[in-house]
PDB file of N, CA, C and O in Angstrom:
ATOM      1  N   UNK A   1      18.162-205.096 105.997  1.00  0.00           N
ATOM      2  CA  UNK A   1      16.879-205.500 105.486  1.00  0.00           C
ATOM      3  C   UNK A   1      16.094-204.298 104.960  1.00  0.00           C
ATOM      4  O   UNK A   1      15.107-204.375 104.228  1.00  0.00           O
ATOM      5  N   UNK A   2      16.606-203.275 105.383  1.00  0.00           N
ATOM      6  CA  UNK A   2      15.556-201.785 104.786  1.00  0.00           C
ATOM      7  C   UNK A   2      15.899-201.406 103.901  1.00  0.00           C
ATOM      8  O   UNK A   2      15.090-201.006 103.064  1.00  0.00           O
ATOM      9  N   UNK A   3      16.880-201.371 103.740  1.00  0.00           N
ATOM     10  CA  UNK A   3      17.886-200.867 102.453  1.00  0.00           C
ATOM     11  C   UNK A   3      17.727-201.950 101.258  1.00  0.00           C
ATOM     12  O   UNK A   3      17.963-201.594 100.104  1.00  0.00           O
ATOM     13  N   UNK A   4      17.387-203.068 101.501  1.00  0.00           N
ATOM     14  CA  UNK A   4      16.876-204.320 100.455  1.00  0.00           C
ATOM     15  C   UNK A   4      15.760-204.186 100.230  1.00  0.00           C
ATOM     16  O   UNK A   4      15.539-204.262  99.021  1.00  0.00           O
ATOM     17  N   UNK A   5      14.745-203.984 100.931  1.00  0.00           N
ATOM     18  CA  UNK A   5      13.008-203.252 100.954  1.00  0.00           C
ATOM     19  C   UNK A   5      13.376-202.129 100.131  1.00  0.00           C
ATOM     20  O   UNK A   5      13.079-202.200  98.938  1.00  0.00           O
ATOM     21  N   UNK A   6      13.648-201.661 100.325  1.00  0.00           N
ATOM     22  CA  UNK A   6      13.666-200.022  99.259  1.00  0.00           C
ATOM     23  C   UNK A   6      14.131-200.623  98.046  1.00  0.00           C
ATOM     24  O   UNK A   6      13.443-200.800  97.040  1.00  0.00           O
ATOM     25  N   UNK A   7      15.473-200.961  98.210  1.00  0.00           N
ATOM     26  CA  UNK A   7      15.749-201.416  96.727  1.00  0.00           C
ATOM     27  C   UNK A   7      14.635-202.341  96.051  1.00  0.00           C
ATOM     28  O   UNK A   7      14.267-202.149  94.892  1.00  0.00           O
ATOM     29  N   UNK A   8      14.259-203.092  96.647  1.00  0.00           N
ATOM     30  CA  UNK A   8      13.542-204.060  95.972  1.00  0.00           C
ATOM     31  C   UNK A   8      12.197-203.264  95.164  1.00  0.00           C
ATOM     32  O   UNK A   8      11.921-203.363  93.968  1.00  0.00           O
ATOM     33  N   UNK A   9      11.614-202.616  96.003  1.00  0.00           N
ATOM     34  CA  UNK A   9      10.530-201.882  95.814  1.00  0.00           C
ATOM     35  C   UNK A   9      10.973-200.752  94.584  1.00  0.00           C
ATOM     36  O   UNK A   9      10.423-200.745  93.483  1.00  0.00           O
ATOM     37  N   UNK A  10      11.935-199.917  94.936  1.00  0.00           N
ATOM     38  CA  UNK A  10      12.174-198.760  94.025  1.00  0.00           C
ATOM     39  C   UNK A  10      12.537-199.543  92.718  1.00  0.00           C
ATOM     40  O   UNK A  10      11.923-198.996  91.802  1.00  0.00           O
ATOM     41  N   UNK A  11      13.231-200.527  92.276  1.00  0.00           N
ATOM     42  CA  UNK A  11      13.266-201.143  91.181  1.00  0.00           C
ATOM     43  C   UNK A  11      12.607-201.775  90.516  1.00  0.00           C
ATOM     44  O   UNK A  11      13.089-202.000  89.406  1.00  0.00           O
ATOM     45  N   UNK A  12      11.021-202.465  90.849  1.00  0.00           N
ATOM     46  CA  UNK A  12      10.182-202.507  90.673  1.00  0.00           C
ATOM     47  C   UNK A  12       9.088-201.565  90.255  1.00  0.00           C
ATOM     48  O   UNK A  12       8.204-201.977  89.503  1.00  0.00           O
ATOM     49  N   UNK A  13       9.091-199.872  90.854  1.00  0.00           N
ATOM     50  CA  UNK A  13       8.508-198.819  90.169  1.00  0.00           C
ATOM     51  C   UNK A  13       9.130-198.115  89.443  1.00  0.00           C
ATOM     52  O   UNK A  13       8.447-197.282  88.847  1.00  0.00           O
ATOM     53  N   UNK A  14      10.279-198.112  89.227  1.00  0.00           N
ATOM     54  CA  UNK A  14      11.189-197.585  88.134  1.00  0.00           C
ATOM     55  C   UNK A  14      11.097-198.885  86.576  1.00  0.00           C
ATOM     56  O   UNK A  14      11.053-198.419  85.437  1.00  0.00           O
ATOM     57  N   UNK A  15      11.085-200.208  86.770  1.00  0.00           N
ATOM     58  CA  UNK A  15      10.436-201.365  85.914  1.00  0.00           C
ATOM     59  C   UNK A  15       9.620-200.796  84.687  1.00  0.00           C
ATOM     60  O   UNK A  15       9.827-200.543  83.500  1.00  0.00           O
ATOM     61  N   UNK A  16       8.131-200.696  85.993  1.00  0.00           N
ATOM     62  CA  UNK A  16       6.972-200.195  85.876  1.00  0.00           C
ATOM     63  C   UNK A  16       6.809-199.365  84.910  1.00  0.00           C
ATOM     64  O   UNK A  16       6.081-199.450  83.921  1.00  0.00           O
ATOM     65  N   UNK A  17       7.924-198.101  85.426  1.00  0.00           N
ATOM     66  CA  UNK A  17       7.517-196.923  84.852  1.00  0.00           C
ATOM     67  C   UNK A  17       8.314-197.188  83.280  1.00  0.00           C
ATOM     68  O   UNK A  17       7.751-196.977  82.206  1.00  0.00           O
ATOM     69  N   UNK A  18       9.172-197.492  83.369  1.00  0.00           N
ATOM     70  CA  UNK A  18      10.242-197.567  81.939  1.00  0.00           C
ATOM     71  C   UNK A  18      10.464-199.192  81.963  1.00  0.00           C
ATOM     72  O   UNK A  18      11.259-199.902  82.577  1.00  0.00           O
ATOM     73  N   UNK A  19       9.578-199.426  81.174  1.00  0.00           N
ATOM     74  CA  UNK A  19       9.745-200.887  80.843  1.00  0.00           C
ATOM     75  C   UNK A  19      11.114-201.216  80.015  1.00  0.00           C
ATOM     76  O   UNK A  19      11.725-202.285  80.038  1.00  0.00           O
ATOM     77  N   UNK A  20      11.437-200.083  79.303  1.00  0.00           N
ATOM     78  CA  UNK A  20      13.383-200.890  78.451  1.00  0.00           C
ATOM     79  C   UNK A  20      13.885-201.166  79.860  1.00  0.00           C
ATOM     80  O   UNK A  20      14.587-202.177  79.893  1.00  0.00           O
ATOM     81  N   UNK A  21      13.755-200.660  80.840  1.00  0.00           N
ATOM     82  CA  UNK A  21      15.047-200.870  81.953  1.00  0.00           C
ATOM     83  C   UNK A  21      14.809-202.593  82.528  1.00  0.00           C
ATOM     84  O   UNK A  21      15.501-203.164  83.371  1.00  0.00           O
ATOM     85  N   UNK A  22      13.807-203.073  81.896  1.00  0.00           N
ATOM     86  CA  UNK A  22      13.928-204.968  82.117  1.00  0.00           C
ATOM     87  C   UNK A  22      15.077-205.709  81.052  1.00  0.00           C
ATOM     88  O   UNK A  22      15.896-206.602  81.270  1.00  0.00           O
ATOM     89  N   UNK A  23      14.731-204.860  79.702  1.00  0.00           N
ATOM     90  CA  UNK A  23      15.266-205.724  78.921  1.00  0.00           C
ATOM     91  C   UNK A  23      16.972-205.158  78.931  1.00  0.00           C
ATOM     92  O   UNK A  23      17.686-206.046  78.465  1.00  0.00           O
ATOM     93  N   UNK A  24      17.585-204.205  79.248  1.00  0.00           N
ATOM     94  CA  UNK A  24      19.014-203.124  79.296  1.00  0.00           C
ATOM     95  C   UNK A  24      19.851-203.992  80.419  1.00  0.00           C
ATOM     96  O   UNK A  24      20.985-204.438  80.246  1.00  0.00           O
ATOM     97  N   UNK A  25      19.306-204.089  81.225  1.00  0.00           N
ATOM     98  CA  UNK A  25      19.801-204.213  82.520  1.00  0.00           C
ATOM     99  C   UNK A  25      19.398-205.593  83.482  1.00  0.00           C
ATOM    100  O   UNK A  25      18.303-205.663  84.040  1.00  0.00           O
ATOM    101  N   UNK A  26      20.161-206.388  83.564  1.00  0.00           N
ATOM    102  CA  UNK A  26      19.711-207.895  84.512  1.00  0.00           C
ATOM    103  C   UNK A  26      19.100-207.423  86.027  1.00  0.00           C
ATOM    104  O   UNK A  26      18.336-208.140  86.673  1.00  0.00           O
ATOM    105  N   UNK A  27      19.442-206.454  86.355  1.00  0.00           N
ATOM    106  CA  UNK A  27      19.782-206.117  87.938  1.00  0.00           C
ATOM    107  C   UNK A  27      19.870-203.959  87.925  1.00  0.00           C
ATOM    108  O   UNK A  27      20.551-203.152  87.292  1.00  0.00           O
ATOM    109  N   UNK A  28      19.111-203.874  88.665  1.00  0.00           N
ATOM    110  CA  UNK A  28      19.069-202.195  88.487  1.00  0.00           C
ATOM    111  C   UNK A  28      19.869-202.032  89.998  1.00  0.00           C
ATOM    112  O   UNK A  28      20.361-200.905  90.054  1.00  0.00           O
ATOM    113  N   UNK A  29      20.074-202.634  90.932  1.00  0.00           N
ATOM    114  CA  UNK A  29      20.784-202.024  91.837  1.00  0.00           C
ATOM    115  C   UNK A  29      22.310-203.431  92.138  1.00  0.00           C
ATOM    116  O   UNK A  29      22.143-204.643  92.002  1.00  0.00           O
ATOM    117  N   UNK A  30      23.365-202.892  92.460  1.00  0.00           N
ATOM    118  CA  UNK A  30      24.309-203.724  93.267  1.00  0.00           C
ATOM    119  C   UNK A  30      23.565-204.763  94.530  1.00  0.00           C
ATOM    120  O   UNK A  30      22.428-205.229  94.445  1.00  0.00           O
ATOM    121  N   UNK A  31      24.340-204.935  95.468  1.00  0.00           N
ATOM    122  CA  UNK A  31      24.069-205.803  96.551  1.00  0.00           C
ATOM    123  C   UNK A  31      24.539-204.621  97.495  1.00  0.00           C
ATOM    124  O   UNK A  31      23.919-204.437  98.543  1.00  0.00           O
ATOM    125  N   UNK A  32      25.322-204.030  97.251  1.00  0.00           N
ATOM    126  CA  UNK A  32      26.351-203.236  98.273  1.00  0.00           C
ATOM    127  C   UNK A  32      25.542-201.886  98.349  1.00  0.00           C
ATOM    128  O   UNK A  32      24.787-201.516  97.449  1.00  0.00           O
ATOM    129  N   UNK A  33      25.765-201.215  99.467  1.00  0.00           N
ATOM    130  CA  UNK A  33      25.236-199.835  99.849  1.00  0.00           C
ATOM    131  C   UNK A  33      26.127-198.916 101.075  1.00  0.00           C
ATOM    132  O   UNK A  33      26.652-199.406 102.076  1.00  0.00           O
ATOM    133  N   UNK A  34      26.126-198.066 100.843  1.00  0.00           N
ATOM    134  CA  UNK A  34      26.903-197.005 101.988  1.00  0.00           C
ATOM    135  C   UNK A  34      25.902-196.636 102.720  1.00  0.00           C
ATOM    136  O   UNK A  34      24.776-196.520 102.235  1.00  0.00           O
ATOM    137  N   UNK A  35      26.177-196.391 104.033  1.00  0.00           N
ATOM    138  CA  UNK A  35      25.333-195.733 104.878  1.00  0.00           C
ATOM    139  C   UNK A  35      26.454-195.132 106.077  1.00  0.00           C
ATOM    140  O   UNK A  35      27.461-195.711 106.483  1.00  0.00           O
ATOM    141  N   UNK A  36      26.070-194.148 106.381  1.00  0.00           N
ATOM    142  CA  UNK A  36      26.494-193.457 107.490  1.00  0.00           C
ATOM    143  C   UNK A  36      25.711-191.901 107.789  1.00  0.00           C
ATOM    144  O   UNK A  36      24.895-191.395 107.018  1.00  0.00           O
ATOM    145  N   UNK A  37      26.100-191.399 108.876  1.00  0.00           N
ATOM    146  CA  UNK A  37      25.652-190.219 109.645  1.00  0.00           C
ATOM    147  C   UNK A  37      26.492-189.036 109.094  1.00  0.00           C
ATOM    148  O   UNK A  37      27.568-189.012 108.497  1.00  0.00           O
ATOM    149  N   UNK A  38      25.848-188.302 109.396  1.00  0.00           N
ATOM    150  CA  UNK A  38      26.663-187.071 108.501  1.00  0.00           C
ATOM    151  C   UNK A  38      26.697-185.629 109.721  1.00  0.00           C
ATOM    152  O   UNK A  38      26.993-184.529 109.254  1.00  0.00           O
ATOM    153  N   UNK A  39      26.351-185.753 111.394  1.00  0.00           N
ATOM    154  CA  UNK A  39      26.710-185.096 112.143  1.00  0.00           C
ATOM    155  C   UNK A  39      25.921-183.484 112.056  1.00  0.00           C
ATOM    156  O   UNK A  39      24.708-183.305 112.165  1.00  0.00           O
ATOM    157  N   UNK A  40      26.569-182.817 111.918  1.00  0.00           N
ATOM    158  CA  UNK A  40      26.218-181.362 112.311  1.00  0.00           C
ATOM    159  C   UNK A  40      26.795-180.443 111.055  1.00  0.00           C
ATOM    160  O   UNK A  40      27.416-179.416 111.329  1.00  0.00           O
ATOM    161  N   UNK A  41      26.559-180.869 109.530  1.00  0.00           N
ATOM    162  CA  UNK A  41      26.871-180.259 108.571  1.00  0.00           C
ATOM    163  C   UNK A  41      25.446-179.753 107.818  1.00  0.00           C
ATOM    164  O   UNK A  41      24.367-180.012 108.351  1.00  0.00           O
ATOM    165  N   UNK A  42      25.500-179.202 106.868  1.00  0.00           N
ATOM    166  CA  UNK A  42      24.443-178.621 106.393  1.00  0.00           C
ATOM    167  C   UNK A  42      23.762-179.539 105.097  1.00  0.00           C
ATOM    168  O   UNK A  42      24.488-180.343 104.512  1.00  0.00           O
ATOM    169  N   UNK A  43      22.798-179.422 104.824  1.00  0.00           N
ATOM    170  CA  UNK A  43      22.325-180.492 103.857  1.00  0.00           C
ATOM    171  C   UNK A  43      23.152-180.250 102.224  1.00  0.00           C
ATOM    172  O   UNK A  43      23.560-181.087 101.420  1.00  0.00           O
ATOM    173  N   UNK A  44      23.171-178.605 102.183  1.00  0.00           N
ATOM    174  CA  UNK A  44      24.317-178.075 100.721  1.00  0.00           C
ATOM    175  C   UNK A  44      25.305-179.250 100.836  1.00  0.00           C
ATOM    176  O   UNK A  44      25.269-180.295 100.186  1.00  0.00           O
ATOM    177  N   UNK A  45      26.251-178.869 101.844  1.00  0.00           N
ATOM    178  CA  UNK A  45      27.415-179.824 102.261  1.00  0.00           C
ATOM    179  C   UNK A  45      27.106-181.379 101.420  1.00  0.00           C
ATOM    180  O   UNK A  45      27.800-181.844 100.516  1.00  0.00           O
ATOM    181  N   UNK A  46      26.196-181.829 101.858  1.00  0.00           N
ATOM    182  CA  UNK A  46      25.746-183.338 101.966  1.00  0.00           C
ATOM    183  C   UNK A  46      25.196-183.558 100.230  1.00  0.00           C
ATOM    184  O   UNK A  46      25.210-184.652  99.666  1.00  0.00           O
ATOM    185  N   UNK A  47      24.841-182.564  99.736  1.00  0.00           N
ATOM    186  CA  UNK A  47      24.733-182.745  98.596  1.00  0.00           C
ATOM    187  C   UNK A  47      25.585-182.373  97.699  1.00  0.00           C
ATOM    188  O   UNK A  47      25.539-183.121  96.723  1.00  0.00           O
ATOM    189  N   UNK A  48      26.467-181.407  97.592  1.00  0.00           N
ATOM    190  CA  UNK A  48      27.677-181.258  97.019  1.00  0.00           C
ATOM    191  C   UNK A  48      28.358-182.665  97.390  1.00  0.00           C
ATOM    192  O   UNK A  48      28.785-183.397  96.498  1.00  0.00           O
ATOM    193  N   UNK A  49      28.423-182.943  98.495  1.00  0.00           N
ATOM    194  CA  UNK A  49      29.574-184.231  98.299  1.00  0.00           C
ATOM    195  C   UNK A  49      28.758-185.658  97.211  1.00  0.00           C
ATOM    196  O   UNK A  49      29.368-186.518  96.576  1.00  0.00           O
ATOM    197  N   UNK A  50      27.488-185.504  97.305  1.00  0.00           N
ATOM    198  CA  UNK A  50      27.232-186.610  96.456  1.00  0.00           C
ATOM    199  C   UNK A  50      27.626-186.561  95.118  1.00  0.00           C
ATOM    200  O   UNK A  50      28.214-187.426  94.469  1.00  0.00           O
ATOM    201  N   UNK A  51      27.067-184.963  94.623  1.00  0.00           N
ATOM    202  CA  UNK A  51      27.229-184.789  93.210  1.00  0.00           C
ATOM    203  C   UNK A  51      28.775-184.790  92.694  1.00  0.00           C
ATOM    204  O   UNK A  51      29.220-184.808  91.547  1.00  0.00           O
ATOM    205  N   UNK A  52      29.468-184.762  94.029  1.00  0.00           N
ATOM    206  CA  UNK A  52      31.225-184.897  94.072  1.00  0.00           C
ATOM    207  C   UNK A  52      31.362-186.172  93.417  1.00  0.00           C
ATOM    208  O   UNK A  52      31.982-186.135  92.354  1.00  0.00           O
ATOM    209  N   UNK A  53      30.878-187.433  93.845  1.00  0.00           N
ATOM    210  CA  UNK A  53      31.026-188.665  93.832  1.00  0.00           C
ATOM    211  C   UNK A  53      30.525-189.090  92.148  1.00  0.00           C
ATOM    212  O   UNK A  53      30.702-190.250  91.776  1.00  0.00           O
ATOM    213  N   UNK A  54      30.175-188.511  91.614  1.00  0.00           N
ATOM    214  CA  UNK A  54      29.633-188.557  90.357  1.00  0.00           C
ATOM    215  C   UNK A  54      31.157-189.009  89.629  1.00  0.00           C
ATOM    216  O   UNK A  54      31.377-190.077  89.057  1.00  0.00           O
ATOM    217  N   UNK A  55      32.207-187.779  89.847  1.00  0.00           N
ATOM    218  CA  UNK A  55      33.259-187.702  89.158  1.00  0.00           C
ATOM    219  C   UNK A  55      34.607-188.605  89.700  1.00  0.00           C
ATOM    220  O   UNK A  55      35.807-188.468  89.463  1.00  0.00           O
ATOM    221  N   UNK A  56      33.986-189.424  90.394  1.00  0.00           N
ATOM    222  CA  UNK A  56      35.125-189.997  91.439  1.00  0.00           C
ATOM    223  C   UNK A  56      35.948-191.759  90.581  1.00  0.00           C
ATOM    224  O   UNK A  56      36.828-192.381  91.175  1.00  0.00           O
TER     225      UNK A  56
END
C-alpha cells in the first residue's frame, strides 16, 4: 500500500509538472516494484548497482 501511495502521488506531480507525460503515456508507473534490504554495504555500492540496471 506505500509503494502504491508514492506511486500514485509521484505520478500525479510529475503530470502536473510536464503535462505531455498525460497525453505520451496511459500509465507512468508498472504495477510491479522491487524492494529489499541492502545490509551493511555502502550507499556508492547501492547506487552503482542501480545505474548497473540501466544496461541490463
Amino acid at each position: 500500500k506505500i509503494i502504491q501511495a508514492f506511486k500514485r502521488k509521484s505520478s500525479r506531480i510529475l503530470r502536473e509538472k510536464y503535462p505531455s507525460l498525460k497525453s505520451r503515456l496511459p500509465s507512468l508507473w508498472t504495477r510491479s516494484y522491487f524492494c529489499c534490504t541492502v545490509g551493511d554495504i555502502s550507499e556508492s555500492a547501492v547506487k552503482q548497482y542501480i545505474e548497473n540496471q540501466k544496461n541490463v
